[in-house]
C-alpha positions as CSV (number, residue, x, y, z in Angstrom):
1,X,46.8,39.9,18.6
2,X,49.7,37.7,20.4
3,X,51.7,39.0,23.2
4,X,54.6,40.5,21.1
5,X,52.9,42.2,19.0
6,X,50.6,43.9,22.0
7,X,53.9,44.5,23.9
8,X,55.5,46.6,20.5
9,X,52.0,48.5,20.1
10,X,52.1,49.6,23.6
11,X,55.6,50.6,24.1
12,X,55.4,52.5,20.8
13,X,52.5,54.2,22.1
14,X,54.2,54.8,25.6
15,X,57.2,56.1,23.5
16,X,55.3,58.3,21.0
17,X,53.0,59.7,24.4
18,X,55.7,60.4,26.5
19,X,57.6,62.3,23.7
20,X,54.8,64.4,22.5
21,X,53.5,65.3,26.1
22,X,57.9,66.8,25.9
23,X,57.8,68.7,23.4
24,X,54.3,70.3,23.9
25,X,55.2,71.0,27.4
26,X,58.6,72.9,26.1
27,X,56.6,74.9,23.6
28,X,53.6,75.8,26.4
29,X,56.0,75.6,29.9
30,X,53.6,75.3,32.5
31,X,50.2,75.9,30.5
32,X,48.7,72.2,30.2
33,X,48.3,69.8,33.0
34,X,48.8,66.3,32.4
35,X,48.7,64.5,36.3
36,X,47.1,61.8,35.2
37,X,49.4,59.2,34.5
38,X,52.7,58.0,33.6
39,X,52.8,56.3,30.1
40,X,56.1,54.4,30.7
41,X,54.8,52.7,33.8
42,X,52.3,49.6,33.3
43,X,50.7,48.8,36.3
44,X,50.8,45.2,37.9
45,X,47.1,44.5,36.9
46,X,48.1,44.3,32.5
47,X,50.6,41.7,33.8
48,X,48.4,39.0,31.7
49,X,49.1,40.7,28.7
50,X,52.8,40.2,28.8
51,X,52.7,36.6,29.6
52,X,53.5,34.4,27.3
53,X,50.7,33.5,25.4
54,X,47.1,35.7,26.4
55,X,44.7,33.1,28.3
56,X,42.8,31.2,26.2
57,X,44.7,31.5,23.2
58,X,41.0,32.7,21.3
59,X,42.2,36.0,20.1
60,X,40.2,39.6,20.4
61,X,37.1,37.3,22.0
62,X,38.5,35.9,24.3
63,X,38.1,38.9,27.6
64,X,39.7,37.2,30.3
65,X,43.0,39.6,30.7
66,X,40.5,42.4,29.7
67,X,38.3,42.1,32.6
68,X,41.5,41.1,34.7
69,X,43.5,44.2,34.3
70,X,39.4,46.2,34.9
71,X,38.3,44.0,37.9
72,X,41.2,45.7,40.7
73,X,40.9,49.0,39.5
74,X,37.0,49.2,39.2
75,X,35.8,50.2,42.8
76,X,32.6,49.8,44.6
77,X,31.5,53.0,45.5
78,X,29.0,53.8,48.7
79,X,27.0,56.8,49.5
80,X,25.1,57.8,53.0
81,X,23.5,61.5,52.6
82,X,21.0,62.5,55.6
83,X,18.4,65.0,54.0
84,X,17.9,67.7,56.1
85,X,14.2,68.7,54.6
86,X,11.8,71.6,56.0
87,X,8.4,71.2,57.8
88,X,7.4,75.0,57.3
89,X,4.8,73.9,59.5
90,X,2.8,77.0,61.4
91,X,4.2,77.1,64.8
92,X,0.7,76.6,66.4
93,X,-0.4,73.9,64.4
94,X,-3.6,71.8,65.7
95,X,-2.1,68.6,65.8
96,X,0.5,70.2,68.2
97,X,-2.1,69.6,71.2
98,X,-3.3,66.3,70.2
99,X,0.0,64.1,71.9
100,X,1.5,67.1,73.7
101,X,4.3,67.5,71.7
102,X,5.0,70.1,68.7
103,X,5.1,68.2,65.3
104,X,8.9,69.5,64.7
105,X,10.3,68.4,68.0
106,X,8.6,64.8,66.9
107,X,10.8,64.7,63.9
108,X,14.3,65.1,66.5
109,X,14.2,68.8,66.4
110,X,12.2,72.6,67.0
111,X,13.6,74.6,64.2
112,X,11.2,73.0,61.3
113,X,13.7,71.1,59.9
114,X,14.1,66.9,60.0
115,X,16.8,64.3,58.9
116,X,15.8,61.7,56.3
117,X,19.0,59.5,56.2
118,X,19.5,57.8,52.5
119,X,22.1,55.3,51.2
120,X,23.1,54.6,47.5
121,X,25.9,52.8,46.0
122,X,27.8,53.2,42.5
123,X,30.8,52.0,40.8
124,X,34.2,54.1,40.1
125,X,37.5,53.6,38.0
126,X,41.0,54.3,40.1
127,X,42.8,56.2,37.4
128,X,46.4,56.8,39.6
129,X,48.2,54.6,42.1
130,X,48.2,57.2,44.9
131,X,43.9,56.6,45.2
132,X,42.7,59.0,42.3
133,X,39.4,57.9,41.4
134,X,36.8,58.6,38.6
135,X,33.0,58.6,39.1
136,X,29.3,59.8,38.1
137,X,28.2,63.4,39.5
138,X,25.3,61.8,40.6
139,X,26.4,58.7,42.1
140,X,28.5,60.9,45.1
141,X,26.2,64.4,44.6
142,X,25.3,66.0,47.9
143,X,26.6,62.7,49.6
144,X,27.7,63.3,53.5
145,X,30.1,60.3,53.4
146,X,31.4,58.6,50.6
147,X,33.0,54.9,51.4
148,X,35.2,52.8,48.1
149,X,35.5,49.5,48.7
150,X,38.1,47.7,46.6
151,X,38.4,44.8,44.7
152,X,40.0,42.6,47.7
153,X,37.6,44.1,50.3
154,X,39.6,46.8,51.7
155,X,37.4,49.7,52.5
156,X,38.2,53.6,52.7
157,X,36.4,56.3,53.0
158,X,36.7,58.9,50.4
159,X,37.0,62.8,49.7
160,X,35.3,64.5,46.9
161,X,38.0,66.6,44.8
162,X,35.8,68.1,42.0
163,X,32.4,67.6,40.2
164,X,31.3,68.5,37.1
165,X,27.3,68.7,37.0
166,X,27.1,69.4,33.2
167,X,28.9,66.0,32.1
168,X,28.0,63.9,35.1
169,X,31.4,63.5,36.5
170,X,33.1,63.8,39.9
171,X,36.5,62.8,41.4
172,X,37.5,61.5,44.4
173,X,40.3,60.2,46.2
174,X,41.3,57.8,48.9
175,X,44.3,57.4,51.4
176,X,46.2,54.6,49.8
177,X,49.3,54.0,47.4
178,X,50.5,51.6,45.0
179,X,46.8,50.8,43.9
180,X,46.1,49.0,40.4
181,X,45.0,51.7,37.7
182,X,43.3,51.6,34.2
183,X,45.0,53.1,31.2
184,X,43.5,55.9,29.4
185,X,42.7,54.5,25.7
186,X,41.2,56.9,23.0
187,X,37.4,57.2,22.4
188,X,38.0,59.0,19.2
189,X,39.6,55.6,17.7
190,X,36.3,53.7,18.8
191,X,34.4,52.4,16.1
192,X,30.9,51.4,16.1
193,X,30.5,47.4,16.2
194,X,33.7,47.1,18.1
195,X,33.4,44.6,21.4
196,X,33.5,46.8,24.5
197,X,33.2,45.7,28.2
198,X,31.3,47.4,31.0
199,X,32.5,46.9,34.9
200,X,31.4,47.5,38.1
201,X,28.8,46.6,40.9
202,X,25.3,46.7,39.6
203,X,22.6,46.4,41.8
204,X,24.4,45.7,44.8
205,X,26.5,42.5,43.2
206,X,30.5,41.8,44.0
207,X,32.2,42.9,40.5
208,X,30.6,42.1,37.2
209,X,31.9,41.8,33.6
210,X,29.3,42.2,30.8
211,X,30.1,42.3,27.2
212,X,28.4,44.0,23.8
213,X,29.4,46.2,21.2
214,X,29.2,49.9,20.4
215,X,26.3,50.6,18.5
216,X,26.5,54.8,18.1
217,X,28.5,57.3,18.8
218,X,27.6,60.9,19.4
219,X,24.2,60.5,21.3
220,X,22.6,62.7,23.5
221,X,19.9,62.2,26.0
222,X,19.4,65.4,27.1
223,X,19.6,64.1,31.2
224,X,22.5,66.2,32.4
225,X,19.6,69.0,31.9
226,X,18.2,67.4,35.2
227,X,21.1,68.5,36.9
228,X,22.8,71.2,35.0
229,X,21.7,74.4,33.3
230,X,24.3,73.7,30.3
231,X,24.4,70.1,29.7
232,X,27.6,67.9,28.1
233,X,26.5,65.3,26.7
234,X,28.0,63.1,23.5
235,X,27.6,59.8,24.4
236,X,29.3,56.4,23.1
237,X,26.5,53.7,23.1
238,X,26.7,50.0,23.6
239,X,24.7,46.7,24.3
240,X,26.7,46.1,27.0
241,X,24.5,45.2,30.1
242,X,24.2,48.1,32.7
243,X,21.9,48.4,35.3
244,X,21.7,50.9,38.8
245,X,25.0,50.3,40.4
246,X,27.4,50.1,37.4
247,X,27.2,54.1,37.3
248,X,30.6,55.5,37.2
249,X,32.4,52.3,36.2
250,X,34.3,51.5,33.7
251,X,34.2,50.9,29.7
252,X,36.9,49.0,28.4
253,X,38.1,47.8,25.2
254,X,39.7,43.9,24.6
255,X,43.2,45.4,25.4
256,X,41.8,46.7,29.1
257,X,42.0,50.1,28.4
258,X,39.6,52.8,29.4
259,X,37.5,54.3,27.1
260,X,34.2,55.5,28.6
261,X,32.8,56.2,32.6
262,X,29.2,54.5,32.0
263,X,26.5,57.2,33.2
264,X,22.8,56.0,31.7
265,X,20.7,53.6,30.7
266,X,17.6,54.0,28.2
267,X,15.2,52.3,29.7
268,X,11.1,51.9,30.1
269,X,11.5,50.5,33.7
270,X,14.8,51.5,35.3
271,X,16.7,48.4,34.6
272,X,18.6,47.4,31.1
273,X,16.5,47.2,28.5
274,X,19.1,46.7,25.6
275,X,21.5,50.2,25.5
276,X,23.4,51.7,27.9
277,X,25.2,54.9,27.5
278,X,28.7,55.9,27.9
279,X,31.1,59.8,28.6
280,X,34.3,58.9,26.1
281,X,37.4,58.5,28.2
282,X,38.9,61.4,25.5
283,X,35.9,64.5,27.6
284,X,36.7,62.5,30.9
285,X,40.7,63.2,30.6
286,X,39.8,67.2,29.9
287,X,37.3,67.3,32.6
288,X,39.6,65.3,35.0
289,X,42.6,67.3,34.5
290,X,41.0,70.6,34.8
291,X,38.9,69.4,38.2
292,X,42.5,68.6,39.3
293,X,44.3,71.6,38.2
294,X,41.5,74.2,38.6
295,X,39.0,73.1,41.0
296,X,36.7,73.4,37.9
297,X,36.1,72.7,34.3
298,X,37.8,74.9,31.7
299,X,34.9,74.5,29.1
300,X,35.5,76.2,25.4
301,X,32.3,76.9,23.8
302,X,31.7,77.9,19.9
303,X,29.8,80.2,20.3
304,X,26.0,78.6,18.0
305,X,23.2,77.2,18.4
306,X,22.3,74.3,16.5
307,X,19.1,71.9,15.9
308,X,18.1,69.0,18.2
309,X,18.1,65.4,17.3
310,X,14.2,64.8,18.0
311,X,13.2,67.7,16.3
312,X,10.7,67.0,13.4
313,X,10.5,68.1,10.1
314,X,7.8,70.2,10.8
315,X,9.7,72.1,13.4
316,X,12.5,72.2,11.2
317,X,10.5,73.5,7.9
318,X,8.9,76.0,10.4
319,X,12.5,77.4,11.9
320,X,14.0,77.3,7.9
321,X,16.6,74.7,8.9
322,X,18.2,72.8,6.2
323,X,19.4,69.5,6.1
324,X,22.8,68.4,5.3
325,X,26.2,66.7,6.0
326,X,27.1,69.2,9.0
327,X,25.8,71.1,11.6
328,X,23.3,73.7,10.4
329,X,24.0,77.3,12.4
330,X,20.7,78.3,13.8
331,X,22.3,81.2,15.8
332,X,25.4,82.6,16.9
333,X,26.0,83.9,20.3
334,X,27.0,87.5,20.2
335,X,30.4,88.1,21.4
336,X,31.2,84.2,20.7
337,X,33.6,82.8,19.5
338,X,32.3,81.8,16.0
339,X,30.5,85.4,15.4
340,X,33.8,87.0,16.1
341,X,35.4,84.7,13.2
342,X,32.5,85.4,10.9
343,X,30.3,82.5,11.2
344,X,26.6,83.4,10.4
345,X,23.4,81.6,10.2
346,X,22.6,79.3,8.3
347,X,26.1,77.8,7.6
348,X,27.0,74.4,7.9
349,X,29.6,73.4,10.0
350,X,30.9,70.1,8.4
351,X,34.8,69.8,10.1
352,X,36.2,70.4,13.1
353,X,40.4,70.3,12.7
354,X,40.2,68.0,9.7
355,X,37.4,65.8,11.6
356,X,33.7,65.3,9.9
357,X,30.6,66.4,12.5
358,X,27.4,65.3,11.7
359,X,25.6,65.9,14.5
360,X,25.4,69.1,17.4
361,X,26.4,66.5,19.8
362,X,29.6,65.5,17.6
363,X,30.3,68.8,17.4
364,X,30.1,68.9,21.4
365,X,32.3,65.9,21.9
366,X,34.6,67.3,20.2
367,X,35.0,71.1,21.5
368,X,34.5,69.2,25.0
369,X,38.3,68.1,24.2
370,X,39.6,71.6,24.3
371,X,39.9,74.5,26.8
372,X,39.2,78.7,25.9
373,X,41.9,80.3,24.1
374,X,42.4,77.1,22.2
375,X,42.4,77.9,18.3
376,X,40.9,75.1,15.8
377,X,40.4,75.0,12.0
378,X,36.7,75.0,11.5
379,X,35.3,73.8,8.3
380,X,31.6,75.3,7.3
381,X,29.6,75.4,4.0
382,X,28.0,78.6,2.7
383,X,25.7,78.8,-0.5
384,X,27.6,75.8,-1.7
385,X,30.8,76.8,-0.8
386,X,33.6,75.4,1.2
387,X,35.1,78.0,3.8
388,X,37.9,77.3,6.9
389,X,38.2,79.3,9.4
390,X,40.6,79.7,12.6
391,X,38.2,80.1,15.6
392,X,39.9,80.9,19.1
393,X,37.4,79.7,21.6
394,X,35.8,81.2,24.6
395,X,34.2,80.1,27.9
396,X,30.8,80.8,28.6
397,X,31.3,84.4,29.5
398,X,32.6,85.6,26.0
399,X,36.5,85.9,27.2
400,X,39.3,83.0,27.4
401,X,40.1,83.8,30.9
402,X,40.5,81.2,33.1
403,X,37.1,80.2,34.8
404,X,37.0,80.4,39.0
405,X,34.4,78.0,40.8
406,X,31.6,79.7,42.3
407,X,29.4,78.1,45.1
408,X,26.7,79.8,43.6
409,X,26.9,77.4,40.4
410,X,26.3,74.3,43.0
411,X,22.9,75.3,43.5
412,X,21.2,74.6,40.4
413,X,19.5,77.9,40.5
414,X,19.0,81.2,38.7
415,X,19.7,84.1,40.9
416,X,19.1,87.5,41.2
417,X,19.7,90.6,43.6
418,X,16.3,92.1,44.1
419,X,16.0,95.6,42.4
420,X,15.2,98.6,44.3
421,X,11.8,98.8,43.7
422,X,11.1,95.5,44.8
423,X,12.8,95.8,47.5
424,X,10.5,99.1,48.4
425,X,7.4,96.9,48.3
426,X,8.1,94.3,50.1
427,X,9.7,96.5,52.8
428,X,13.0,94.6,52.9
429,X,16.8,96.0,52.8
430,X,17.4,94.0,50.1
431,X,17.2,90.1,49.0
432,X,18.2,87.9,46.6
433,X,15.3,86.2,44.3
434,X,15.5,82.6,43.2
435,X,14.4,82.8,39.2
436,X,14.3,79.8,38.2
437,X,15.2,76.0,39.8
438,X,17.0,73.1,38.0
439,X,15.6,69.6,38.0
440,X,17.6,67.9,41.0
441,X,19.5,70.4,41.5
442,X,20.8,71.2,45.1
443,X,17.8,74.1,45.3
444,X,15.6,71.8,44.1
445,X,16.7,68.4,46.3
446,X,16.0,71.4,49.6
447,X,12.2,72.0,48.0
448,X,13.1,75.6,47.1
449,X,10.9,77.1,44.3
450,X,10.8,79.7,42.4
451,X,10.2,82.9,43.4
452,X,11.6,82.2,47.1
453,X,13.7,85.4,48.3
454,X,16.3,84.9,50.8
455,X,16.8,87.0,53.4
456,X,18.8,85.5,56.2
457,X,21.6,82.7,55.5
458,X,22.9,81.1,58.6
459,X,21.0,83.7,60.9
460,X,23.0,86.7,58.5
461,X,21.4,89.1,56.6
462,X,21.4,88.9,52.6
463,X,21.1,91.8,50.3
464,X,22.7,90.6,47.4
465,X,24.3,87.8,45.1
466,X,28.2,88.6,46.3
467,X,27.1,89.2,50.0
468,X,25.1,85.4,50.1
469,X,27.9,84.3,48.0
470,X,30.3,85.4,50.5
471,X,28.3,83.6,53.4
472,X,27.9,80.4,51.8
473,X,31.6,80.0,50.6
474,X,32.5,79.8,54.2
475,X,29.9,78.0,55.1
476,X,30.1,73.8,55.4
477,X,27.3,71.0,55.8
478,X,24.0,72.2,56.0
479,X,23.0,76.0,55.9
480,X,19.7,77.6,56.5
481,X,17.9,79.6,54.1
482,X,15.5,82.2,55.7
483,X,13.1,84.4,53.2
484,X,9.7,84.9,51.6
485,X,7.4,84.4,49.1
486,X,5.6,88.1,47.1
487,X,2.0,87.9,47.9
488,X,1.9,85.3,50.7
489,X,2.8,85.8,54.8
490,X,5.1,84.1,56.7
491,X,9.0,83.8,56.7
492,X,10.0,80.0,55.2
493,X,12.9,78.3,56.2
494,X,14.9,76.0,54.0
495,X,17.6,73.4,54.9
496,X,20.7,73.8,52.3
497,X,22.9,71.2,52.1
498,X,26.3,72.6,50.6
499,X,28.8,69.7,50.8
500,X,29.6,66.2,49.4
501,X,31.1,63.4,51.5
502,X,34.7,63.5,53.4
């Protein structure tokens, strides 16, 4: 494509944005938040593709103003996080007498509790001039400091905005203006075979450019279960190389724009081994804007349950799902938004606004885009039939009120205010009982299992879910976790560490 004709597609698109974000925001006033960027303002790193002729003069395979306008925005992202881990070692242990010195004051302190400091480095995408950046969840997770180093050296340290555990993304920002951005570009207008280039800092390396193609759309892994109870995952996958170190940078098409924050590799031995998987720019947009706006993600949810990629046809046969161009219905929640529009088992959902789905993680990508209360034209088949249907969707809790951030969704836990009767027989005021533990979650990271009941939070007594979610929400750093096991002695202690970097 020559430079005129790149300059006309983007100014019409600059145009057309800028006028649809005008009239939407006059029809919804205040409802939808677009910080993100300006459309009529290109920043100085696209300069290349105004120039003249486009270096090279090879067309769409030639990448050099590609990974030019990628290279200053793409940051280098590095993490320090000192582990605070317990000994719940018996105070009289017999290797206390053996140098003279208790066991806990050997690892720097007497409360049962030692520092294990760690270090771990990412990539990120600067997404506004004023320092906004875009990450992985798990490249700055539980991080006490966070440092971005740019491009040109120049170092800050950064401040975590938001996170979002169930899609793997975080934001964070530095002090610092007039900074080189990517463009948003739109994963929906991907296409499989398309050339695509990753960015960032992969193991440890200044900046590096890799090219491949996309080679599926719509995967899912099922790793954001490692770190969330209620995983997003619909992933854009490429041959691009990726390695530990490119997570959280950039995905860019020919023209430089952004279309995916890289997040995994599938791989037998922790390095590339031929795919690398990709969040579409079109989820990271929703999930950015509501982090920004909110403090949280505004997730819509359908309301069904639908069948797993890996399952066989055995498990299939045996559950009485039916194949199909769709979706098949295995369940509907009850009080969700597709049972409340009439949606049963054993439907096929085959369109969502006017858009095919294929598979449950299509179908995810897609609601992903949109936030409860939204309404969308959903297409399903029923005993041969074709049916639409207008489905307002809900967030998690049945209702399309606006969801507040908890600290108690940080942990990665399962909790529960212990009943009366238990708290009779263990001869405790009350309690709060961990049910369950997710894989690297923050519980999980502090060694607490299940079945642990928490007594005491920072030296305060804890009766109930609202009264240790009152302590911790006030609480910074590292807090301590005091409690017991049923049918074994002894109070355990537990270091929980609460906050990401500053």
């Amino acid at each position: 494509m020559k430079a005129k004709q790149v300059v006309t597609v983007i100014l019409i698109s600059a145009s057309t944005a800028v006028a649809t974000m005008w009239g939407y925001n006059r029809i919804n006033g205040s409802k939808t938040y677009f910080y993100a960027q300006d459309s009529s303002k290109i920043p100085v790193n696209y300069a290349k593709f105004f120039e003249g002729e486009r270096s090279g003069g090879a067309g769409p395979l030639d990448f050099t103003d590609a990974a030019s306008a990628a290279i200053p925005a793409t940051v280098h992202i590095k993490t320090k996080t000192v582990r605070t881990v317990s000994n719940n070692l018996p105070k009289h242990n017999p290797f206390s007498d053996l140098f003279g010195i208790d066991p806990d004051d050997f690892f720097g302190n007497g409360n049962g509790l030692r520092s294990l400091p760690e270090m771990a480095s990412g990539s990120g995408v600067i997404i506004s001039n004023d320092g906004y950046i875009v990450t992985n969840n798990h490249v700055v997770d539980g991080a006490d400091e966070v440092t971005v180093t740019l491009s040109n050296r120049k170092s800050f340290k950064a401040k975590v905005i938001g996170a979002d555990p169930s899609s793997d993304l975080a934001v964070i920002k530095i002090d610092a203006q007039g900074l080189p951005f990517l463009l948003y570009g739109n994963s929906d207008d991907v296409k499989i075979g398309q050339w695509v280039l990753a960015v960032g800092y992969p193991l440890n390396l200044e900046t590096t450019v890799t090219a491949g193609i996309v080679s599926a759309k719509g995967r899912t892994l099922d790793i954001n279960r490692r770190q969330s109870q209620t995983p997003l995952e619909s992933f854009i996958q490429t041959d691009a190389a990726v390695n530990p170190g490119n997570s959280g940078g950039p995905l860019i098409n020919p023209e430089g724009q952004l279309i995916g924050i890289n997040s995994a590799i599938a791989s037998p031995t922790g390095s590339y081994a031929g795919y690398s998987f990709t969040i579409p720019v079109n989820i990271v947009k929703k999930i950015v804007n509501d982090i920004m706006k909110f403090g949280t993600p505004q997730r819509a949810y359908l309301g069904i349950q639908y069948p797993r990629d890996d399952m066989s046809d055995d498990q299939k046969k045996e559950q009485g799902i039916k194949d199909g161009e769709g979706v098949y219905v295995m369940d509907v929640t009850a009080d969700g938004a597709a049972s409340h529009a009439g949606i049963q088992k054993g439907d096929m959902i085959t369109k969502l606004n006017g858009t095919p789905v294929f598979t449950g993680a299509e179908l995810v990508g897609q609601i992903a885009t949109y936030s409860p209360g939204d309404k969308i034209t959903v297409t399903y088949k029923r005993d041969g039939k074709e049916n639409n249907v207008t489905i307002q969707l809900r967030n998690n809790s049945g209702t399309i009120a606006m969801v507040k951030t908890s600290v108690l969704d940080k942990l990665g836990a399962q909790l529960q205010t212990l009943s009366k009767k238990e708290s009779t027989d263990l001869d405790v005021k009350g309690g709060v009982i961990v049910k369950s533990v997710t894989e690297n979650g923050l519980m999980d990271k502090s060694r607490i299992q299940e079945g642990f009941i928490i007594l005491k939070a920072n030296g305060q007594e804890v009766r109930t879910k609202e009264e240790l979610e009152g302590i911790l929400s006030k609480a910074s750093g590292t807090v301590k976790l005091e409690g017991v096991f049923s049918g074994y002695e002894g109070l355990y202690t537990y270091p929980l560490r609460l906050s990401s970097g500053e």
